[in-house]
C-alpha positions as CSV (number, residue, x, y, z in Angstrom):
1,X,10.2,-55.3,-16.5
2,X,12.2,-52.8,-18.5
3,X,15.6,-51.4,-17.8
4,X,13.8,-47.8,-18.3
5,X,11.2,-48.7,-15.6
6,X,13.8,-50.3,-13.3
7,X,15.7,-46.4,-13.5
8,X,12.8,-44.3,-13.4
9,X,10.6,-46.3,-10.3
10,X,14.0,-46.2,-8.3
11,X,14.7,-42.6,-9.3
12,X,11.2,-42.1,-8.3
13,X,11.7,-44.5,-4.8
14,X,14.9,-42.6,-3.8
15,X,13.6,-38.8,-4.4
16,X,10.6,-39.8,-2.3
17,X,13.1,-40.9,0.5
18,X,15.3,-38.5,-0.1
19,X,12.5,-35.5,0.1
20,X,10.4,-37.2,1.8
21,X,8.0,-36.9,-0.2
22,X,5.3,-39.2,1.4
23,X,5.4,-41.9,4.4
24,X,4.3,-45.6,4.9
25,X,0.5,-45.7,4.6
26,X,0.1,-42.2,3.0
27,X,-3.1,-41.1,0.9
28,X,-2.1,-39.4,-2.4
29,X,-4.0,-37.3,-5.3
30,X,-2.4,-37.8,-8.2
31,X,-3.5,-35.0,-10.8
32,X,-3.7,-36.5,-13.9
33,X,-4.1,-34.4,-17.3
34,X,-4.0,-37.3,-19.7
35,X,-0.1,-36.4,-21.3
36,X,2.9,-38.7,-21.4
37,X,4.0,-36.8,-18.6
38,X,1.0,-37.2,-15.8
39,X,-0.2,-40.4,-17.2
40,X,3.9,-41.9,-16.5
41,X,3.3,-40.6,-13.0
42,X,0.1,-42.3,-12.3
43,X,1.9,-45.6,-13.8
44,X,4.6,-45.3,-11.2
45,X,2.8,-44.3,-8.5
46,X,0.7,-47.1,-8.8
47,X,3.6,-49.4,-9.4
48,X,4.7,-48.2,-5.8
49,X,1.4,-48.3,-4.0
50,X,1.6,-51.8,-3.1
51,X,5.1,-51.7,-1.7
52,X,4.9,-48.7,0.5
53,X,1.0,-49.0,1.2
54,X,-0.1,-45.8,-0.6
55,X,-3.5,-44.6,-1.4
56,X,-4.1,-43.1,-4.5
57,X,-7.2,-40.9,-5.9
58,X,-6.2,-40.2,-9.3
59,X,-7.5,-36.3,-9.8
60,X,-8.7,-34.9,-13.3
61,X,-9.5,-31.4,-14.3
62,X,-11.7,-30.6,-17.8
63,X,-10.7,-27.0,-17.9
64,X,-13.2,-26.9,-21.4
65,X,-11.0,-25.0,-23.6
66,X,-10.9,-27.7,-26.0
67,X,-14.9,-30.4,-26.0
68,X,-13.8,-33.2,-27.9
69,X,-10.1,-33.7,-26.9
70,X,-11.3,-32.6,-23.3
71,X,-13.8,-35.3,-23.2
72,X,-11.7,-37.9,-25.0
73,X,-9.0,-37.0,-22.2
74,X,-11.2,-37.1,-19.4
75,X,-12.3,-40.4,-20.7
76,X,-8.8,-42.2,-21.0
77,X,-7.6,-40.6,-17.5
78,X,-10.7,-42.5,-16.2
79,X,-10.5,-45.6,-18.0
80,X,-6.9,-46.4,-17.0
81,X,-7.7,-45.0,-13.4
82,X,-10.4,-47.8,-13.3
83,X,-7.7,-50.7,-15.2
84,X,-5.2,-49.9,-12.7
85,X,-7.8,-50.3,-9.8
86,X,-7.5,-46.7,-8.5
87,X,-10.2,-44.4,-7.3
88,X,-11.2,-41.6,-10.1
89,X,-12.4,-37.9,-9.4
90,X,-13.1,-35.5,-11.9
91,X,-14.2,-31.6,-12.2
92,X,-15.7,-29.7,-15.5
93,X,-14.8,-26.6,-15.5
94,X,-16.0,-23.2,-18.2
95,X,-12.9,-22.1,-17.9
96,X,-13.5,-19.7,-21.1
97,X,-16.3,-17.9,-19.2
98,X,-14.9,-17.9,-16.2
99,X,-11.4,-15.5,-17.7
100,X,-13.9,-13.1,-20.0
101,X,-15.6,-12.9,-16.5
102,X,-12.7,-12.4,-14.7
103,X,-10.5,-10.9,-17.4
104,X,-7.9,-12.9,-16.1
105,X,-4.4,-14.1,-17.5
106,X,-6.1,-17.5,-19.0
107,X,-2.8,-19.6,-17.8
108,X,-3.3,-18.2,-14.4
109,X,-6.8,-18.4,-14.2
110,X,-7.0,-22.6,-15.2
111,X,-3.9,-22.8,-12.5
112,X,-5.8,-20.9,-9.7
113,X,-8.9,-23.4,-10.1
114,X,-6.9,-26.5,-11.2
115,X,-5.0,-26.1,-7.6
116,X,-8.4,-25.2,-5.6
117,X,-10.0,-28.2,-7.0
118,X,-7.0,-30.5,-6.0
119,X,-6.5,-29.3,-2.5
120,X,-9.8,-29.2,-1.6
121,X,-9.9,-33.0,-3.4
122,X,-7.2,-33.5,-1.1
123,X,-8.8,-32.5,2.3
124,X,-12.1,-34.4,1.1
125,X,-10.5,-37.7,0.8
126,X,-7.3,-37.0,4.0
127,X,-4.5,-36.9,1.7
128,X,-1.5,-36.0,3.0
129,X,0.2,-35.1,-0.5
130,X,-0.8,-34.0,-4.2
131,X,1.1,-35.3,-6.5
132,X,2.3,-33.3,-9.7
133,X,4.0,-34.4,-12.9
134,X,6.2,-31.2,-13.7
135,X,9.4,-32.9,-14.9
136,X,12.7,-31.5,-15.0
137,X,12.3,-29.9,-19.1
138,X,9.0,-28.0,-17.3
139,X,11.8,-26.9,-14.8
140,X,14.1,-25.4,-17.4
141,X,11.5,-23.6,-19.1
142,X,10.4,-21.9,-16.0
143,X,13.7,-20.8,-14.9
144,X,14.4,-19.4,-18.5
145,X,10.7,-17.6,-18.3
146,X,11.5,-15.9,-14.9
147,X,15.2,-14.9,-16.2
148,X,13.2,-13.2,-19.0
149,X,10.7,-11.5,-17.0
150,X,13.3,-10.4,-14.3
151,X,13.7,-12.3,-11.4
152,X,16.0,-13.0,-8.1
153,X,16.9,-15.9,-6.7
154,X,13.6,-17.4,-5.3
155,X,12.9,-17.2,-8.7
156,X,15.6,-19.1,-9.9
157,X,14.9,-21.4,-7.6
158,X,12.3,-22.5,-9.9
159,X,9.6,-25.1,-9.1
160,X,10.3,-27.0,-5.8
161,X,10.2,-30.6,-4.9
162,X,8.2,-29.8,-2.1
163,X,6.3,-26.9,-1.0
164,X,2.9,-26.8,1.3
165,X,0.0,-25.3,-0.3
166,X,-2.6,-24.3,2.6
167,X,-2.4,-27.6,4.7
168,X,-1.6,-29.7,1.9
169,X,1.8,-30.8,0.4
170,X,2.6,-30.2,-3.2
171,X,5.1,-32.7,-4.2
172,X,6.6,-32.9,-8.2
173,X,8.8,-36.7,-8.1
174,X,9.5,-36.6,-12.1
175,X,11.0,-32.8,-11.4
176,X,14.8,-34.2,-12.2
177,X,13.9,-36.6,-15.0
178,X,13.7,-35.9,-19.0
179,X,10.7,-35.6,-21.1
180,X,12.4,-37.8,-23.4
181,X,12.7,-40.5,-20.5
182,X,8.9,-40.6,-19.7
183,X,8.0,-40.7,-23.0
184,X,9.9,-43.6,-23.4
185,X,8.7,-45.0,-20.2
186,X,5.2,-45.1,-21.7
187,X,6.2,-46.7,-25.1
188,X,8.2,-49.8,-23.1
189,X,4.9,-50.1,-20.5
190,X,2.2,-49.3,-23.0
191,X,0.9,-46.6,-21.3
192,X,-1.6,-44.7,-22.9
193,X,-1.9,-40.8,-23.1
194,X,-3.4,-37.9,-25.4
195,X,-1.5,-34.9,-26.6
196,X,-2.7,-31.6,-25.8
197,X,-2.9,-29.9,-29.0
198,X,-2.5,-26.7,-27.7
199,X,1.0,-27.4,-26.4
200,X,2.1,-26.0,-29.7
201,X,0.3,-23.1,-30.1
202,X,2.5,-19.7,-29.6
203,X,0.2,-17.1,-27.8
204,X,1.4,-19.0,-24.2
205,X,4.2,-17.7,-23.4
206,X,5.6,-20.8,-22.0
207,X,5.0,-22.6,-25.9
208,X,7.5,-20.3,-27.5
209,X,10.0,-20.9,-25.0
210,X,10.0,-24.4,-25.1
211,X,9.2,-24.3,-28.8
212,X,11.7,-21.2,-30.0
213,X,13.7,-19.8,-27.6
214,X,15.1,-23.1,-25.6
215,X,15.9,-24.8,-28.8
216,X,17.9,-22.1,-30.2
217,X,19.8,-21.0,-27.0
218,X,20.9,-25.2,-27.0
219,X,22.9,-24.3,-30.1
220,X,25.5,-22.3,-28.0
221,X,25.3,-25.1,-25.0
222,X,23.9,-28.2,-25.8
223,X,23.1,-29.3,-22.3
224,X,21.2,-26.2,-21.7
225,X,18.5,-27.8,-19.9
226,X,20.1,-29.6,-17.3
227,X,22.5,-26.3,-16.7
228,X,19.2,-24.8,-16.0
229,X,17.7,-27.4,-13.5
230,X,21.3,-27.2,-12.1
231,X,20.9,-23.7,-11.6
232,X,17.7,-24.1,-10.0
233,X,18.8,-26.7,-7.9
234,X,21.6,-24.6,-6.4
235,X,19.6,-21.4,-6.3
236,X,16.8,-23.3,-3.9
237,X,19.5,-24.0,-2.1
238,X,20.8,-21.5,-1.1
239,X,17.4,-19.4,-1.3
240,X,16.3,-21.5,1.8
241,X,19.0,-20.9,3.6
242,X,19.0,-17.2,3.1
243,X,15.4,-17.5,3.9
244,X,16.3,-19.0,7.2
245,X,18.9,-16.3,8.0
246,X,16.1,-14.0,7.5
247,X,13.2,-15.0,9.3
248,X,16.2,-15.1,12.4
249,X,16.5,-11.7,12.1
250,X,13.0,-11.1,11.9
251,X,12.3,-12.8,15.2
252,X,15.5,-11.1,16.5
253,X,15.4,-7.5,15.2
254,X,11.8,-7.0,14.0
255,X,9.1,-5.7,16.9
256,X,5.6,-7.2,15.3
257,X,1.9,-6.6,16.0
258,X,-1.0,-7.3,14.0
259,X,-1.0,-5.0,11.3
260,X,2.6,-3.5,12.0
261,X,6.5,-4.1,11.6
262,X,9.2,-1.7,13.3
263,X,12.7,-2.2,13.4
264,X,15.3,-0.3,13.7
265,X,17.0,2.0,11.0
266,X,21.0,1.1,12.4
267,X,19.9,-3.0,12.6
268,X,18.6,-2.9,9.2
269,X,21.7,-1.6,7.7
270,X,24.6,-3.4,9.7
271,X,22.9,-6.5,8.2
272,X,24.5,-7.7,4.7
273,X,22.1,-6.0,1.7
274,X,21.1,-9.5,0.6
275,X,19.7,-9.8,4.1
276,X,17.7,-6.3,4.6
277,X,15.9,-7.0,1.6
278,X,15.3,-10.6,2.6
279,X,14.4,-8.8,5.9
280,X,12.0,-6.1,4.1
281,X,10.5,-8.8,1.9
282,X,9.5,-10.7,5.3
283,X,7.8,-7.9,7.0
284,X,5.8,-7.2,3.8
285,X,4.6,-10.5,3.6
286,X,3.8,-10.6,7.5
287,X,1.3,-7.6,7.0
288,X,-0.5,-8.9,3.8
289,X,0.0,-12.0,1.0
290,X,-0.6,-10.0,-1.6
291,X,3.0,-8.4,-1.3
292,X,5.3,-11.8,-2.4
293,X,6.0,-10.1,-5.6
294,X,7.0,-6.9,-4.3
295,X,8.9,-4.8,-7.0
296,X,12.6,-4.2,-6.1
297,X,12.3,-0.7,-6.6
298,X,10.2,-0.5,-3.8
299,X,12.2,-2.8,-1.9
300,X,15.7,-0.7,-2.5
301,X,13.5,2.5,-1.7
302,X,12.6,1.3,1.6
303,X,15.7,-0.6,2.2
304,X,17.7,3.2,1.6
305,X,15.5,4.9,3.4
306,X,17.4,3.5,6.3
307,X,20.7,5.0,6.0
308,X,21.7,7.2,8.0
309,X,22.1,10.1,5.1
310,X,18.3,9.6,4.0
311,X,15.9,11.8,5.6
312,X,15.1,11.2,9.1
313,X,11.5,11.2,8.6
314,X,10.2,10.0,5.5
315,X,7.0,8.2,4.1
316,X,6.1,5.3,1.1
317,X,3.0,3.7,0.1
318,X,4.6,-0.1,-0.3
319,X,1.4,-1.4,-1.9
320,X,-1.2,-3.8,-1.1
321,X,-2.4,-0.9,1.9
322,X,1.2,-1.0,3.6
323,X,2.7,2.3,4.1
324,X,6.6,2.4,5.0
325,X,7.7,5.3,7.6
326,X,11.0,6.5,8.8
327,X,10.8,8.2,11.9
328,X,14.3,9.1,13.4
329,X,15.8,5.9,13.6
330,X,13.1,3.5,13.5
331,X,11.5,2.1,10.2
332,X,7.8,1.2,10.4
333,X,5.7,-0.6,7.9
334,X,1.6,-0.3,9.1
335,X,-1.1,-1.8,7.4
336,X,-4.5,-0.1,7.3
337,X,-7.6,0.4,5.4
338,X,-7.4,4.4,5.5
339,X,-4.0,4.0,3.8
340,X,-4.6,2.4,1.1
341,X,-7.3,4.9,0.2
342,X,-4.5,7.5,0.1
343,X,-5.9,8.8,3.8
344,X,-4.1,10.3,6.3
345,X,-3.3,7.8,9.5
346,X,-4.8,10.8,12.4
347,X,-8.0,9.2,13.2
348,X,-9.9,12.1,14.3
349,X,-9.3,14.6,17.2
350,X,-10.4,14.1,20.8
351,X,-10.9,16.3,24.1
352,X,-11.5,14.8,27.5
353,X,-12.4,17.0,30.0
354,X,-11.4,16.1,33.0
355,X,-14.0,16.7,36.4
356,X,-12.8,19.2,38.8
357,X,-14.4,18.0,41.6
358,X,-12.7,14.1,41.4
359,X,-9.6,13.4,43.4
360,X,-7.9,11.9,40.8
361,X,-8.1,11.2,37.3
362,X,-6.5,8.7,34.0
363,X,-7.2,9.4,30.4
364,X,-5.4,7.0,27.5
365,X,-5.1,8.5,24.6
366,X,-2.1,7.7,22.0
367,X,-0.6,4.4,23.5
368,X,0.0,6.8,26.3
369,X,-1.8,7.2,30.0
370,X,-2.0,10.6,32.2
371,X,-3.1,9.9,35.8
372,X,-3.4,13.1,37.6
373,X,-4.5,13.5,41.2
374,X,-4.1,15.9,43.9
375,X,-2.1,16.1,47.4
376,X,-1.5,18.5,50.1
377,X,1.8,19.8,51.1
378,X,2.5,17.2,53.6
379,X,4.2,15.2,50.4
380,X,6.5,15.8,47.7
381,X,6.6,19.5,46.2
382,X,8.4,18.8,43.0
383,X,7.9,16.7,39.7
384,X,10.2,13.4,40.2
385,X,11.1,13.8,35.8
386,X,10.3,14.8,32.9
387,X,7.5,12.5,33.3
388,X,5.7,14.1,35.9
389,X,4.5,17.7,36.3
390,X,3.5,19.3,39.3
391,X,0.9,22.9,39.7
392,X,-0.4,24.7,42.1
393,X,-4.0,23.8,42.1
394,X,-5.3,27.4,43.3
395,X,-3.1,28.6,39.9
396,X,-5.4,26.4,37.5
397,X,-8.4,27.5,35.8
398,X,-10.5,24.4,36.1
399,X,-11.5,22.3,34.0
400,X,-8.5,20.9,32.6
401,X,-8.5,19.2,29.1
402,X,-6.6,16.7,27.8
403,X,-6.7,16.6,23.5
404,X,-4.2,16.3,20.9
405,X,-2.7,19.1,18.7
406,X,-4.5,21.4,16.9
407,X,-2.9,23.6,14.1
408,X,-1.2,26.3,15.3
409,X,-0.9,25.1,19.1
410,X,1.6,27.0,21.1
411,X,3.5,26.3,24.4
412,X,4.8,29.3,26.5
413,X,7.7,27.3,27.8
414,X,8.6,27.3,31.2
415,X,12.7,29.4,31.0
416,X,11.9,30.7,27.9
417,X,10.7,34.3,26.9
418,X,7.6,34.0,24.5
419,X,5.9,30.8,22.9
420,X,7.0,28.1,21.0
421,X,4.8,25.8,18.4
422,X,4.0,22.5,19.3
423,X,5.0,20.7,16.0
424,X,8.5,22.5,17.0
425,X,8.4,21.0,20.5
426,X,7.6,17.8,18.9
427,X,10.7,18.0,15.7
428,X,13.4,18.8,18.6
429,X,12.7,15.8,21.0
430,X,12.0,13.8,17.9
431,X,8.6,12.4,18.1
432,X,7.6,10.7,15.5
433,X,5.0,11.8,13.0
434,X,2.7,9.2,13.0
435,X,2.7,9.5,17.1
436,X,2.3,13.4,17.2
437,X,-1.5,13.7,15.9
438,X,-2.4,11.5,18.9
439,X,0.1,12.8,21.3
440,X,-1.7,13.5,24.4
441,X,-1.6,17.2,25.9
442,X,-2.8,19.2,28.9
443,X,-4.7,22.4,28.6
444,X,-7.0,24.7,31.0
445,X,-9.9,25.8,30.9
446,X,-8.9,28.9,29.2
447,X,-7.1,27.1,26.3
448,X,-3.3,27.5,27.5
449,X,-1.3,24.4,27.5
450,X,0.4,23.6,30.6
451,X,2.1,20.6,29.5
452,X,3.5,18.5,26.9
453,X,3.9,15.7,28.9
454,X,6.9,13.9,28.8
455,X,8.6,17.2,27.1
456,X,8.2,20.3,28.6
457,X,5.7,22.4,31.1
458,X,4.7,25.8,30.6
459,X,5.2,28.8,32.9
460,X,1.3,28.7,34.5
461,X,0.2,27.6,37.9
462,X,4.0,27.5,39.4
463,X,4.4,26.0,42.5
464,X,5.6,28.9,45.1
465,X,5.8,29.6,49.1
466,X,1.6,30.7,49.2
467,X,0.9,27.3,47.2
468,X,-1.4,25.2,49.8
469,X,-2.3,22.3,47.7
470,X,-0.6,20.5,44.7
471,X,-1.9,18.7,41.5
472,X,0.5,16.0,40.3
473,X,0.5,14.6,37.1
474,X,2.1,11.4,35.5
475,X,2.6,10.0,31.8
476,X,2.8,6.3,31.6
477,X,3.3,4.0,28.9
478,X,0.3,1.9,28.1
């Protein structure tokens, strides 16, 4: 046994402790392409099986870009699978037709049904981990790539250790070695392996930087790529614990439902602005998946829109069918069909008449209930609030309709000379938009409204001295 397999099984042992990686007794895929670099995992993985009782389905994927070094891969992967006693699975895959069907990014597209494949390998056979063989020159290069493209620091964090993937742990134990160390691992243990000949070819995007830009960055720091893994070592770090911060704010500050987000405007900005965009991020990826990428121009758009010199009502389509509101000082985020179709959120008008020979009466309209009923004058005379209205039931001219606003809907308000509009009404006791078009409100049968409930009465059906009997009515909140 070589000094370079005594250093690379116990780096392998102790980031598996340390990471915990897998337990005692574990079941394991091992995804195997057939390069230095998978072929060097299966080796020590298999090297470690006996010792720690591990299971191990070694996992290929013929993606069928290239037939004969596919096959000839597909063929060694299996061969050694068999030498080393492990169990061998194997998928063929038309990868080519499937991206012009698709018309997908052709690196995205091989990783979107590489990782199907080996998950649902995974849950087949009850593993508990898949094993991948990114090592720590893959995690330089994809830090560099995501500094390129523009990132933050989740995306410095580069590729983690450990992540889950649907109910199935993703775990990389070569992600802090060298290339150069693996490749010498499988020259001291004669391990075999094929080289991917389109590892050099420049129209991936990942190629040229490990081909072109990498090597000449090295020239100005020659321990570039371990600077880089530093960098996403820290950055991980300290992304998981912002992460943590966050999602106690979220369960703090943040009022969920299915399909909606509020918070409040003055709790979003007394955090740090680290935090409300960690906080934003959050609620966009509680109302849909699609939304971990978000831009950070719509994240500082939304994140401003919570000062308190922004516009107190305000609106912004967030993507992915999530549309952003300000309404006084509460920020919601909603996620509905009609608004990613660019509709508005009013989902059609309404009218209940109510019968004029019950005693009593509810209608829910608007996350808001009226109950009204009637009493002689043996009771109360008065409304107890602003919540409560009271007429004289001789005064009305039944029957009496509840409905929401109608364009152009005026109030003659009870102390007041002449009308006032409804949207008005609505503006000065700050109702928020998205609330108003459902906003319950109580007319007669001639059309006059008598109440905004909640807000103001009009001057009809006044309680006086000849007033005999008494209709009452009360808002609720549902």
């Amino acid at each position: 046994m070589g000094s370079g397999e005594d250093r690379l099984l116990q780096q392998v042992r102790s980031t598996a402790e340390q990471e915990g990686l897998w337990a005692k007794g574990d079941a394991l895929i091992a995804a195997v392409s057939g390069g230095p670099d998978s072929m060097a995992l299966l080796h020590l993985l298999s090297q470690l099986a006996d010792e720690q009782d591990l299971t191990i389905t070694v996992a290929h994927v013929n993606h069928g870009f290239r037939k004969t070094e596919s096959a000839a891969e597909a063929e060694l992967v299996e061969q050694y699978a068999a030498k080393l006693g492990l169990a061998f699975e194997m998928t063929e895959l038309d990868m080519p037709a499937y991206i012009e069907e698709t018309g997908m990014n052709p690196s995205a597209a091989s990783r979107e049904r590489r990782y199907a494949y080996l998950v649902e390998t995974a849950e087949r056979r009850g593993a508990a981990a898949i094993a991948l063989a990114h090592h720590g020159d893959d995690q330089a290069e994809t830090v560099m790539m995501r500094l390129l493209r523009g990132t933050g620091l989740t995306g410095l964090s580069g590729m983690a250790v450990k992540r889950r993937e649907k109910n199935v742990q993703l775990i990389r134990p070569l992600l802090r070695m060298n290339k150069s160390d693996l490749m010498k691992y499988c020259s001291e243990h004669e391990v075999p392996y094929c080289v991917d000949s389109s590892n050099n070819e420049r129209y991936y995007f990942r190629n040229v930087i490990r081909l072109d830009v990498l090597p000449y960055l090295t020239q100005f720091n020659p321990q570039l790529s371990p600077s880089l893994r530093r960098l996403a070592d820290v950055a991980g770090a300290e992304d998981e614990w912002m992460e943590q911060q966050a999602e106690e704010r979220f369960a703090k500050l943040v009022t969920s439902s299915p399909g909606e987000c509020k918070v409040r405007g003055s709790d979003l900005t007394s955090l740090p602005v680290a935090l409300q965009r960690r906080l934003i991020k959050l609620i966009l990826n509680y109302l849909s998946n699609n939304t971990v990428s978000a831009a950070f121009e719509h994240i500082e758009a939304m994140r401003l829109a919570a000062r308190t010199d922004a516009p107190s009502t305000w609106r912004f389509d967030a993507g992915a069918g999530i549309r952003c509101m300000r309404e006084y000082d509460v920020l919601r985020w909603i996620r509905t069909a009609s608004f990613a179709s660019g509709q508005t959120e009013k989902n059609g008008d309404y009218a209940h008449e109510l019968d004029p020979s019950a005693e009593s009466w509810q209608v829910s309209e608007g996350g808001l209930t009226l109950v009204a009923w009637r009493e002689g004058l043996g009771g109360h005379a008065k409304a107890k609030g602003r919540n409560e209205a009271c007429f004289d039931v001789e005064k009305v001219v039944f029957p009496l309709v509840v409905r929401n606003r109608r364009p152009g809907d005026r109030i003659s308000v009870l102390g007041l000379n002449g009308s006032k509009k409804v949207q008005d009404m609505f503006v000065d006791e700050k109702i928020a938009p998205s609330i108003r078009e459902k906003y319950p409100l109580l007319y007669d049968a001639e059309g006059r409204l008598l109440w905004i409930p909640g807000i103001r009465r009009s001057g009809h059906a006044l309680v006086d001295e000849a007033t005999t009997e008494l209709l009452f009515i009360r808002l609720e909140n549902e």
